[in-house]
N, CA, C and O atoms as a GROMACS GRO file, in nm:
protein
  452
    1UNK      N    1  -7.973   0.723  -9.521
    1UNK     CA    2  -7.838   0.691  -9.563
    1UNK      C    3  -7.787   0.573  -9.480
    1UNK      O    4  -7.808   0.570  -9.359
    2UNK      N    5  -7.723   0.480  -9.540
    2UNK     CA    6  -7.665   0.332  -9.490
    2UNK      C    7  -7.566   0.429  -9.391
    2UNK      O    8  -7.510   0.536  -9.412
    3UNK      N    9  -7.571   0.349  -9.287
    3UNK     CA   10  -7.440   0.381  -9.153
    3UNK      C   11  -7.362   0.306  -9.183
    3UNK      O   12  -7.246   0.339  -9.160
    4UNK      N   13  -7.378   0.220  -9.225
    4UNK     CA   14  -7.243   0.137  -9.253
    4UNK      C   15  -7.158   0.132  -9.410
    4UNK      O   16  -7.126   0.047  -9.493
    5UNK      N   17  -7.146   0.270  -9.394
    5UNK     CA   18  -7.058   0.373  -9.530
    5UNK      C   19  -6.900   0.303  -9.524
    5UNK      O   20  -6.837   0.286  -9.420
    6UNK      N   21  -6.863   0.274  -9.633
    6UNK     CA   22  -6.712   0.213  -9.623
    6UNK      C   23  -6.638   0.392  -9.709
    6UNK      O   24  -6.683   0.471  -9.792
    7UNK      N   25  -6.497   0.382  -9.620
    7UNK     CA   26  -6.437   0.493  -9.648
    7UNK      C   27  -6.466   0.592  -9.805
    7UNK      O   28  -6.495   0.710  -9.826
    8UNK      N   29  -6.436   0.453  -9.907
    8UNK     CA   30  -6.450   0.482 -10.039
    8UNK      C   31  -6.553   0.521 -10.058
    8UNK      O   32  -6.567   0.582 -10.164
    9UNK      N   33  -6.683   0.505  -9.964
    9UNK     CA   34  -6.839   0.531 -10.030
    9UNK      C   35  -6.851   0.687  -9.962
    9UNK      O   36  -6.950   0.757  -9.983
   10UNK      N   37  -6.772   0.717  -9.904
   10UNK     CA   38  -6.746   0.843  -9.789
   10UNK      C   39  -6.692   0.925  -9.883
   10UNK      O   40  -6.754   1.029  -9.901
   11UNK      N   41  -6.569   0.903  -9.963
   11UNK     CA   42  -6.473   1.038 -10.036
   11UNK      C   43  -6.583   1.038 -10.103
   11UNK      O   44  -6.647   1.142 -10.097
   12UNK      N   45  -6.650   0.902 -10.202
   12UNK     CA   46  -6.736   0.958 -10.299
   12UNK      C   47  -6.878   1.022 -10.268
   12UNK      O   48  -6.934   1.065 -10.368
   13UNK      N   49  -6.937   1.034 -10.167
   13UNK     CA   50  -7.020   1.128 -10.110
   13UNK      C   51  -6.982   1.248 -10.104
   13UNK      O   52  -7.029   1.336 -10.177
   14UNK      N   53  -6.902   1.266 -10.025
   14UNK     CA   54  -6.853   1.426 -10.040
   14UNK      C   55  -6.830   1.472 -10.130
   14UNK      O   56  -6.865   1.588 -10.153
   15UNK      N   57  -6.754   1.389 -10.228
   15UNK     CA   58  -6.707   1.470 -10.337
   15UNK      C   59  -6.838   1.525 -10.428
   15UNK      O   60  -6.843   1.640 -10.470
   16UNK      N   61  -6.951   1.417 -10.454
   16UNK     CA   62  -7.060   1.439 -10.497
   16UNK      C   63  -7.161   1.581 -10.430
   16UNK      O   64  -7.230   1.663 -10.491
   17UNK      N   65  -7.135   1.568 -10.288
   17UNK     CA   66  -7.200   1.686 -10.237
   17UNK      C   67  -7.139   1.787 -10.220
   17UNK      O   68  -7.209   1.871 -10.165
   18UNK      N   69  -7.001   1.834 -10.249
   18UNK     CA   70  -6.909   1.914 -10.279
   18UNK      C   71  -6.963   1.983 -10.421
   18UNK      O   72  -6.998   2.101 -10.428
   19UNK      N   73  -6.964   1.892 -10.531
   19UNK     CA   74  -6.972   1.913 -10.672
   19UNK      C   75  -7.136   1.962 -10.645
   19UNK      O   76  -7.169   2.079 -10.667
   20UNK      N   77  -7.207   1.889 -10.608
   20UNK     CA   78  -7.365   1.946 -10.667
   20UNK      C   79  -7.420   2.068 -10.598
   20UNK      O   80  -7.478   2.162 -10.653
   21UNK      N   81  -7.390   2.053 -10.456
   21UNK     CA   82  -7.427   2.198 -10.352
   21UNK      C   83  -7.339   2.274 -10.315
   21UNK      O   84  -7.358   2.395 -10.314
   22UNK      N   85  -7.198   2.204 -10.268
   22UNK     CA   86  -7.086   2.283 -10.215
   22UNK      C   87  -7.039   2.379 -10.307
   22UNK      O   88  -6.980   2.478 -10.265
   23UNK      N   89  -7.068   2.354 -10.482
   23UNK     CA   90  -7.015   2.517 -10.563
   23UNK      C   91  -6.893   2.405 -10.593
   23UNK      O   92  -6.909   2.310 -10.671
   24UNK      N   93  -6.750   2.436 -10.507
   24UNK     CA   94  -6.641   2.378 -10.513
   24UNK      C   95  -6.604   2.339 -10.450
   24UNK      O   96  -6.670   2.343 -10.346
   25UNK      N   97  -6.473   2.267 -10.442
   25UNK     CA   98  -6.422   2.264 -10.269
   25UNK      C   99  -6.342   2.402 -10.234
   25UNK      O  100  -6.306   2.448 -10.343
   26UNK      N  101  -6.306   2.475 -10.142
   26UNK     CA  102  -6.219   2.530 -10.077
   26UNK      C  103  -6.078   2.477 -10.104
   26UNK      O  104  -6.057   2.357 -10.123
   27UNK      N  105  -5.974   2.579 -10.105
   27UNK     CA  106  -5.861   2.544 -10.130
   27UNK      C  107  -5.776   2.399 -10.028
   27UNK      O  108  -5.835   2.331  -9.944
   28UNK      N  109  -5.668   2.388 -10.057
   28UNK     CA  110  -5.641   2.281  -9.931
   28UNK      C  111  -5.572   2.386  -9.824
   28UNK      O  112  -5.589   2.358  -9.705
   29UNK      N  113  -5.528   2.454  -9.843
   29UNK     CA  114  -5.500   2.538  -9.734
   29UNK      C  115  -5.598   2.597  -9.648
   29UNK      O  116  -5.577   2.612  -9.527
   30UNK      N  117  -5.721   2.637  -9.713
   30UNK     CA  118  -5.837   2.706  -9.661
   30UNK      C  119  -5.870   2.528  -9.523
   30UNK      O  120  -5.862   2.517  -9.401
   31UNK      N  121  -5.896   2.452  -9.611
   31UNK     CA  122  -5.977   2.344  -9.619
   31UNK      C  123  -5.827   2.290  -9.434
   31UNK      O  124  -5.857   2.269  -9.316
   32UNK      N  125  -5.725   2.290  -9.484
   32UNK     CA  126  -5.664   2.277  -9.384
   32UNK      C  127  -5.645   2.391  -9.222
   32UNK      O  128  -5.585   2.354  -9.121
   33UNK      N  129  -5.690   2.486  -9.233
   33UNK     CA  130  -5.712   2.568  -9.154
   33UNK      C  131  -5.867   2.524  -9.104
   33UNK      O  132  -5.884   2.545  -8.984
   34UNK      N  133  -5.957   2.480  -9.158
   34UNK     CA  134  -6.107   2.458  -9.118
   34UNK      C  135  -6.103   2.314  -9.035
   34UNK      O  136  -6.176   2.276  -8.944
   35UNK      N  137  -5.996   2.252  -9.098
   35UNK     CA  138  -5.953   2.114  -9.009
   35UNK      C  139  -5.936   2.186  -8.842
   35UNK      O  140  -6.013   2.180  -8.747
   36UNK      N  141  -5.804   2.254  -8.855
   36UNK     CA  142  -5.770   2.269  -8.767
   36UNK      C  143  -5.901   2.342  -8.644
   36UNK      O  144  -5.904   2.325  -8.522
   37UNK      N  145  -5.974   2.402  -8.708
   37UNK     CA  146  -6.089   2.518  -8.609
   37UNK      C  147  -6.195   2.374  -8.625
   37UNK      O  148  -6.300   2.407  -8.570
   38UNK      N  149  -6.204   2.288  -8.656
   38UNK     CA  150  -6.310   2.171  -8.610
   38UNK      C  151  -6.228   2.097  -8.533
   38UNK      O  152  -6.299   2.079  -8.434
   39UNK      N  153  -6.137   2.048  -8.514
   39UNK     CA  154  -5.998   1.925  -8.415
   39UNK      C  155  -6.056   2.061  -8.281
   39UNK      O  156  -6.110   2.028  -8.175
   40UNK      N  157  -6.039   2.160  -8.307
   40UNK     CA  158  -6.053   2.257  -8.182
   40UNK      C  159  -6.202   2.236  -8.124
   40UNK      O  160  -6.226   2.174  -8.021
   41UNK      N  161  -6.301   2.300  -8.210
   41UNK     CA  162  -6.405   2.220  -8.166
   41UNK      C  163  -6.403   2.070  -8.093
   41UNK      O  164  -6.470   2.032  -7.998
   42UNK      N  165  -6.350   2.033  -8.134
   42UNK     CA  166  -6.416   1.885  -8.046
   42UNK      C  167  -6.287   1.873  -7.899
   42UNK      O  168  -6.316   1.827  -7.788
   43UNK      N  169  -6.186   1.912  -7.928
   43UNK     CA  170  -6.113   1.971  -7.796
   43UNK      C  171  -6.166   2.048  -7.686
   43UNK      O  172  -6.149   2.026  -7.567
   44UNK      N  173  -6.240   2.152  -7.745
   44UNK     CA  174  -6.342   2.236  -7.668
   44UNK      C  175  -6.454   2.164  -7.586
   44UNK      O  176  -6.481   2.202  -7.471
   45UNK      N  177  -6.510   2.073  -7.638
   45UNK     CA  178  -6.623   1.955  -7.583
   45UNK      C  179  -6.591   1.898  -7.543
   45UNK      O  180  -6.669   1.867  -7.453
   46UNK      N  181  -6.460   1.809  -7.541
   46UNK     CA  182  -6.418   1.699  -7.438
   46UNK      C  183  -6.345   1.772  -7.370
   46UNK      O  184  -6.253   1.697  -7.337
   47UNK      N  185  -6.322   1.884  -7.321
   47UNK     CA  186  -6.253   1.938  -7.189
   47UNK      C  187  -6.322   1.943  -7.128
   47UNK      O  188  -6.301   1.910  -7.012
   48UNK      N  189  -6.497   2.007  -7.186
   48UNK     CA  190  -6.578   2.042  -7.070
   48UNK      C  191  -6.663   1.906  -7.050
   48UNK      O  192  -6.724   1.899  -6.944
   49UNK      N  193  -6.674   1.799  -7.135
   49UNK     CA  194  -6.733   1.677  -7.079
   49UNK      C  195  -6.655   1.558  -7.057
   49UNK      O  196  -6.717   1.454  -7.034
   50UNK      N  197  -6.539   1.557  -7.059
   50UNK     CA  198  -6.435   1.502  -6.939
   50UNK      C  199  -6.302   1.553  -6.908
   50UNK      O  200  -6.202   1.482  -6.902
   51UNK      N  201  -6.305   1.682  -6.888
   51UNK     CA  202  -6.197   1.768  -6.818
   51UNK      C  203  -6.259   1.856  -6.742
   51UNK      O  204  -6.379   1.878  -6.755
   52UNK      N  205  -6.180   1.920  -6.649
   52UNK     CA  206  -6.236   2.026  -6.561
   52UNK      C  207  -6.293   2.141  -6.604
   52UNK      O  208  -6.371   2.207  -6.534
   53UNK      N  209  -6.254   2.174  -6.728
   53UNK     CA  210  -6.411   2.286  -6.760
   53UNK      C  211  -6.560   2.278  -6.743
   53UNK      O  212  -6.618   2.171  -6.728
   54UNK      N  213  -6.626   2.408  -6.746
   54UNK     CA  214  -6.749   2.353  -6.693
   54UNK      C  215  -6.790   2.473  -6.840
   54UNK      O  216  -6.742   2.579  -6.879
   55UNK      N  217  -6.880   2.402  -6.877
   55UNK     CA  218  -6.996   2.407  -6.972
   55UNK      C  219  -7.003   2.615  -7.012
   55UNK      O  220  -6.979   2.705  -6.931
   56UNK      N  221  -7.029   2.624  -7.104
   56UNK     CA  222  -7.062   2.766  -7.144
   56UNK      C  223  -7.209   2.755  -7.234
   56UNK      O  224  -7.234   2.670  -7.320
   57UNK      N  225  -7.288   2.853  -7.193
   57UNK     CA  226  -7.436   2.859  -7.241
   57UNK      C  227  -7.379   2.821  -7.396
   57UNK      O  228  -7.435   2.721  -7.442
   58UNK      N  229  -7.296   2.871  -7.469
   58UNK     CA  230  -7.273   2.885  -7.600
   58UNK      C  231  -7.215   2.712  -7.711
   58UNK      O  232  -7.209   2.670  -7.826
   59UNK      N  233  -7.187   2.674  -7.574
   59UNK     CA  234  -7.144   2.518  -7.536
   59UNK      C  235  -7.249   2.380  -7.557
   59UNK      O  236  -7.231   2.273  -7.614
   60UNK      N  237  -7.338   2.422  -7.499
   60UNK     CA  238  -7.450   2.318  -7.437
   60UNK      C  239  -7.523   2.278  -7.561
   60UNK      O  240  -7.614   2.197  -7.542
   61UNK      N  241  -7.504   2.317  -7.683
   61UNK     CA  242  -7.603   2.248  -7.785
   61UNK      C  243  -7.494   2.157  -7.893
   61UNK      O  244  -7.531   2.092  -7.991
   62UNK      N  245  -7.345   2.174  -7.844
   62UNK     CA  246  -7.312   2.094  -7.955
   62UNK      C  247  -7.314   1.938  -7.917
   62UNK      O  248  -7.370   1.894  -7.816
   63UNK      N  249  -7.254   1.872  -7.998
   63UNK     CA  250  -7.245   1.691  -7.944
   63UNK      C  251  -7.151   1.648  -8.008
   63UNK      O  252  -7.142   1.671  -8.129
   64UNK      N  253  -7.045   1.564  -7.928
   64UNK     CA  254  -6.967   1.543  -7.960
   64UNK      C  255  -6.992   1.434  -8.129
   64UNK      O  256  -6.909   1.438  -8.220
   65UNK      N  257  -7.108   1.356  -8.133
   65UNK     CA  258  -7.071   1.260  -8.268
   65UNK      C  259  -7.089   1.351  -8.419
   65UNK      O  260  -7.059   1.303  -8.528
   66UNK      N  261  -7.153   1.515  -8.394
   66UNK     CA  262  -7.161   1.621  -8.486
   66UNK      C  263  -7.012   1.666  -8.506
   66UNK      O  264  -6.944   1.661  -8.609
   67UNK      N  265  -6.985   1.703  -8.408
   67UNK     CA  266  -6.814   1.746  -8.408
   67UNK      C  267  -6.700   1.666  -8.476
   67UNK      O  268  -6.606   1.705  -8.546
   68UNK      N  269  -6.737   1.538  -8.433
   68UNK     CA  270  -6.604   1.471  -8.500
   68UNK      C  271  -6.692   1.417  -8.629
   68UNK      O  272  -6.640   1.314  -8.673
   69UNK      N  273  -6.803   1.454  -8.699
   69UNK     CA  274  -6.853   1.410  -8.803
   69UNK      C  275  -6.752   1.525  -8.902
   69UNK      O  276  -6.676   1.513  -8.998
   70UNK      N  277  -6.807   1.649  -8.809
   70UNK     CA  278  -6.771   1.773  -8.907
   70UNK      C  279  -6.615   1.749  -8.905
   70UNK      O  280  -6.582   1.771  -9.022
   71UNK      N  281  -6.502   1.714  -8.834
   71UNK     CA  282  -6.360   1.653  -8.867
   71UNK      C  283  -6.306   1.582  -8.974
   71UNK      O  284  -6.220   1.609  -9.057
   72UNK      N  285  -6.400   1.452  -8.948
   72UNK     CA  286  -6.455   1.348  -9.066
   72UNK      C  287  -6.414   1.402  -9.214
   72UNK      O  288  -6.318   1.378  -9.287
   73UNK      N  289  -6.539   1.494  -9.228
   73UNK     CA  290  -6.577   1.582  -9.328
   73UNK      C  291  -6.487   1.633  -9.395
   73UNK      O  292  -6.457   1.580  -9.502
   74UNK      N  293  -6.402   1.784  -9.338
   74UNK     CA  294  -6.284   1.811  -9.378
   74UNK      C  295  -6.162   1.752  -9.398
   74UNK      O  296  -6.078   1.816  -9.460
   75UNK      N  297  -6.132   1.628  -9.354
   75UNK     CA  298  -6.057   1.536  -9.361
   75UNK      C  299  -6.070   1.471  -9.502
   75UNK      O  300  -5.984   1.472  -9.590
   76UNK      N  301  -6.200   1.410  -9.509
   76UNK     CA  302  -6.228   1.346  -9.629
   76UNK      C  303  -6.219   1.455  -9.776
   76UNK      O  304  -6.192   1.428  -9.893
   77UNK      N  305  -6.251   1.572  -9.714
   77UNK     CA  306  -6.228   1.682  -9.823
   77UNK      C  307  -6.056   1.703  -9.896
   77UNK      O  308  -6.008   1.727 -10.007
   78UNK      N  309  -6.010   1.680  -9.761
   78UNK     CA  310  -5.866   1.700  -9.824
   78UNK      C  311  -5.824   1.604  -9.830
   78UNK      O  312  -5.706   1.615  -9.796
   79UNK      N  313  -5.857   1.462  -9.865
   79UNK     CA  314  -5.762   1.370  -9.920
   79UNK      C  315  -5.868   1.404 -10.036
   79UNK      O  316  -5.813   1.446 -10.138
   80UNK      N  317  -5.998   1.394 -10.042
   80UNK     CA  318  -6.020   1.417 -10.220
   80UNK      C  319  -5.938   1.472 -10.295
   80UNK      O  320  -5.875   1.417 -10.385
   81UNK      N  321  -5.932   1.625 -10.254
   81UNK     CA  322  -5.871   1.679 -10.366
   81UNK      C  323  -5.727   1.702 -10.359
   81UNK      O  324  -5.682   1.792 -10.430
   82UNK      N  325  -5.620   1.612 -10.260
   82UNK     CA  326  -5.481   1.586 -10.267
   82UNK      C  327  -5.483   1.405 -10.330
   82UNK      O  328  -5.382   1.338 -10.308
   83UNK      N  329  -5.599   1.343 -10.402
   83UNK     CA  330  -5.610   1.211 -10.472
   83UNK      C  331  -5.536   1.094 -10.347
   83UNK      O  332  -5.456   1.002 -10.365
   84UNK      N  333  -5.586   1.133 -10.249
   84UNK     CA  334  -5.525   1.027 -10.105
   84UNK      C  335  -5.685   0.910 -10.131
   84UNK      O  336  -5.796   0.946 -10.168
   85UNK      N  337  -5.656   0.819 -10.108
   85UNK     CA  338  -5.782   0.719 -10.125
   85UNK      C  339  -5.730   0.697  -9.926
   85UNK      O  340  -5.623   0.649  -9.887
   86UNK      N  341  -5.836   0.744  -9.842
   86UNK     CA  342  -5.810   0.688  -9.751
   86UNK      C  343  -5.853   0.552  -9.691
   86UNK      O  344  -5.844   0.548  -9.568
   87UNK      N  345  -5.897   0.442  -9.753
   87UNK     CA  346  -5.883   0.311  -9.728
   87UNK      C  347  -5.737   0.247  -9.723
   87UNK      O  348  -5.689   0.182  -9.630
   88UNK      N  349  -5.685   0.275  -9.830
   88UNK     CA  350  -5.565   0.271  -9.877
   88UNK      C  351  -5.450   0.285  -9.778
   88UNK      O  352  -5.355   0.209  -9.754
   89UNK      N  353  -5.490   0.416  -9.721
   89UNK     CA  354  -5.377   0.518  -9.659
   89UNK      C  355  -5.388   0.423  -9.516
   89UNK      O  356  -5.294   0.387  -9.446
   90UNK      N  357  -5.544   0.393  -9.497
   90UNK     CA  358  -5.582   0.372  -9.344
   90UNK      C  359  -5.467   0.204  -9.325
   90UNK      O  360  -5.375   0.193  -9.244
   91UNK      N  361  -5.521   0.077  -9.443
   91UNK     CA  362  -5.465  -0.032  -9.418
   91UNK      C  363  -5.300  -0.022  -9.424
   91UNK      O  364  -5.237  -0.093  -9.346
   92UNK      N  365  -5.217   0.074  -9.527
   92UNK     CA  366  -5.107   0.124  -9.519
   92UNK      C  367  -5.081   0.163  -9.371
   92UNK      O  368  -4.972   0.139  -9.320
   93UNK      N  369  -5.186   0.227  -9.298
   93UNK     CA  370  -5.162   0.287  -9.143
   93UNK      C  371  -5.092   0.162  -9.051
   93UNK      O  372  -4.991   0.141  -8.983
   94UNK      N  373  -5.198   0.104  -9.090
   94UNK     CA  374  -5.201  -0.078  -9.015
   94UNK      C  375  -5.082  -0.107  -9.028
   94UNK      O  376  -5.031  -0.096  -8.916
   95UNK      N  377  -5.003  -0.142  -9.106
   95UNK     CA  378  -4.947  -0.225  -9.163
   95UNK      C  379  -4.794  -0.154  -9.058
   95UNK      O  380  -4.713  -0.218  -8.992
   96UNK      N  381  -4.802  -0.010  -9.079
   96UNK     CA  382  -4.665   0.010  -9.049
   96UNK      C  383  -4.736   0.028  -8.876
   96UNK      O  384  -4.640   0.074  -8.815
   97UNK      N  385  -4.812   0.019  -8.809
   97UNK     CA  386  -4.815   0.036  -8.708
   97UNK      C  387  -4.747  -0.124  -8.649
   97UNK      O  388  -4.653  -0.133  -8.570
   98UNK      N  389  -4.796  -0.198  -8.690
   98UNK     CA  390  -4.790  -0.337  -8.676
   98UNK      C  391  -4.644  -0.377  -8.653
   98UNK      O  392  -4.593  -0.428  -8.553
   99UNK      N  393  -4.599  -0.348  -8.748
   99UNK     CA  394  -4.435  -0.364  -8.800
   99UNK      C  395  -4.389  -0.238  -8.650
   99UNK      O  396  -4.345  -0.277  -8.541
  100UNK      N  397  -4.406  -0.142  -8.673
  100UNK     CA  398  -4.338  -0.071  -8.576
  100UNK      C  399  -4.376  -0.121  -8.459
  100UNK      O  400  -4.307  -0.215  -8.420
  101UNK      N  401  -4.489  -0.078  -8.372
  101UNK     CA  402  -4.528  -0.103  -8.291
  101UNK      C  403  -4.595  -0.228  -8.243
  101UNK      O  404  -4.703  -0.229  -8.185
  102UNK      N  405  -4.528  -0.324  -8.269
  102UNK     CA  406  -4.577  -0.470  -8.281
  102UNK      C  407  -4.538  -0.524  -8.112
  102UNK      O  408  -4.614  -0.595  -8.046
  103UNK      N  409  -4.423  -0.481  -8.069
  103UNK     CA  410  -4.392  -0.475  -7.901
  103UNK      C  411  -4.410  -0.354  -7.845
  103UNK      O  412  -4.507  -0.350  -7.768
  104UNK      N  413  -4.342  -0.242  -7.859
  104UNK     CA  414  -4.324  -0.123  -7.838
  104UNK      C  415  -4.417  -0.109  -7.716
  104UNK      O  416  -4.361  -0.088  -7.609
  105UNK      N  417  -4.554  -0.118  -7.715
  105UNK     CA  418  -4.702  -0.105  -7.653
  105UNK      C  419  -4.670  -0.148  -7.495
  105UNK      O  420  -4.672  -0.083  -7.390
  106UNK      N  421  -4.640  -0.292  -7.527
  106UNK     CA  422  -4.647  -0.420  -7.461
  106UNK      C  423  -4.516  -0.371  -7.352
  106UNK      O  424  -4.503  -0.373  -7.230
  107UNK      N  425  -4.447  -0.334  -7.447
  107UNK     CA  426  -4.299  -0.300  -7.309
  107UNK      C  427  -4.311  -0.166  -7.255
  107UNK      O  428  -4.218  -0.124  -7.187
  108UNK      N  429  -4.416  -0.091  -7.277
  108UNK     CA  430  -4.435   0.034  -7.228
  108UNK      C  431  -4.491   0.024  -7.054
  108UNK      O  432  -4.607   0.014  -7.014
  109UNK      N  433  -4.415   0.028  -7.006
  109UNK     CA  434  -4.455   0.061  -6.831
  109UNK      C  435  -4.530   0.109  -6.776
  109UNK      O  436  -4.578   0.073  -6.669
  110UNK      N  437  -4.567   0.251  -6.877
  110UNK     CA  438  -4.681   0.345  -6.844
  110UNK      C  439  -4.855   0.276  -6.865
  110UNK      O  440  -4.951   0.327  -6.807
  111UNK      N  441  -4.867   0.156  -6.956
  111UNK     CA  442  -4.933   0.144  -7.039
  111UNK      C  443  -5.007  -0.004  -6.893
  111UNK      O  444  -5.127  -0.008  -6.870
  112UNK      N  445  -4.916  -0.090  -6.827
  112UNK     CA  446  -4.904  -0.158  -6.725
  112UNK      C  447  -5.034  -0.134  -6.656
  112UNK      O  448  -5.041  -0.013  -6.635
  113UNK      N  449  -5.154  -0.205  -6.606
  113UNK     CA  450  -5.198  -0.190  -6.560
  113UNK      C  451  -5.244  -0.297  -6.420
  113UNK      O  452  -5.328  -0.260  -6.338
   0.00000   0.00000   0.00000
C-alpha cells in the first residue's frame, strides 16, 4: 500500500474495507465511544514512554505509530458515515487557525523561548 495516501484516498479505503470485511460500520455513537478507548490508548503509551509511568508487562507490545493508526481509523470512520470529507474540514482547519491565531502564538509568553 502507497504511504503516501492523501486523506480522500484514506475515507475511501476504509469505507471500502468497512463495506467488504467490516459487515458495516458501527453506529456513530458506538464508533464515538471506540474513539474515545483508542485517544486513551495512546495516552496510556505516552505516559509510560515520556511521563513518569513505568511500563506494565501488558504494555510492552504496543507502539505508539499502531495506536494513533487505530485513532486515525475511527476518526476516518466517523466522518464517513457523518459525510465530513476530511481534506475539506482539515484546509477549512487552516484557514480559521490562520485568521485566528495568526499573532495569538507569537504574543504568548509561555510559548518564549
Amino acid at each position: 500500500m502507497d504511504s503516501n495516501l492523501t486523506l480522500k484516498e484514506a475515507q475511501q479505503k476504509v469505507d471500502d474495507w468497512i463495506k467488504t470485511t467490516g459487515v458495516r460500520y458501527f453506529s456513530e455513537l458506538t464508533n464515538m465511544a471506540i474513539l474515545t478507548e483508542e485517544v486513551g490508548e495512546v495516552a496510556r503509551l505516552m505516559s509510560r514512554m515520556y511521563g513518569d509511568q513505568s511500563f506494565k508487562d501488558s504494555d510492552r507490545h504496543k507502539e505508539l505509530p499502531d495506536e494513533l493508526a487505530d485513532v486515525l481509523w475511527v476518526l476516518i470512520c466517523i466522518a464517513n458515515q457523518t459525510g465530513v470529507d476530511l481534506a475539506e474540514a482539515l484546509i477549512k482547519n487552516f484557514d480559521k487557525k490562520n485568521n485566528r491565531d495568526a499573532q495569538r502564538h507569537r504574543e504568548n509568553d509561555k510559548l518564549s523561548s
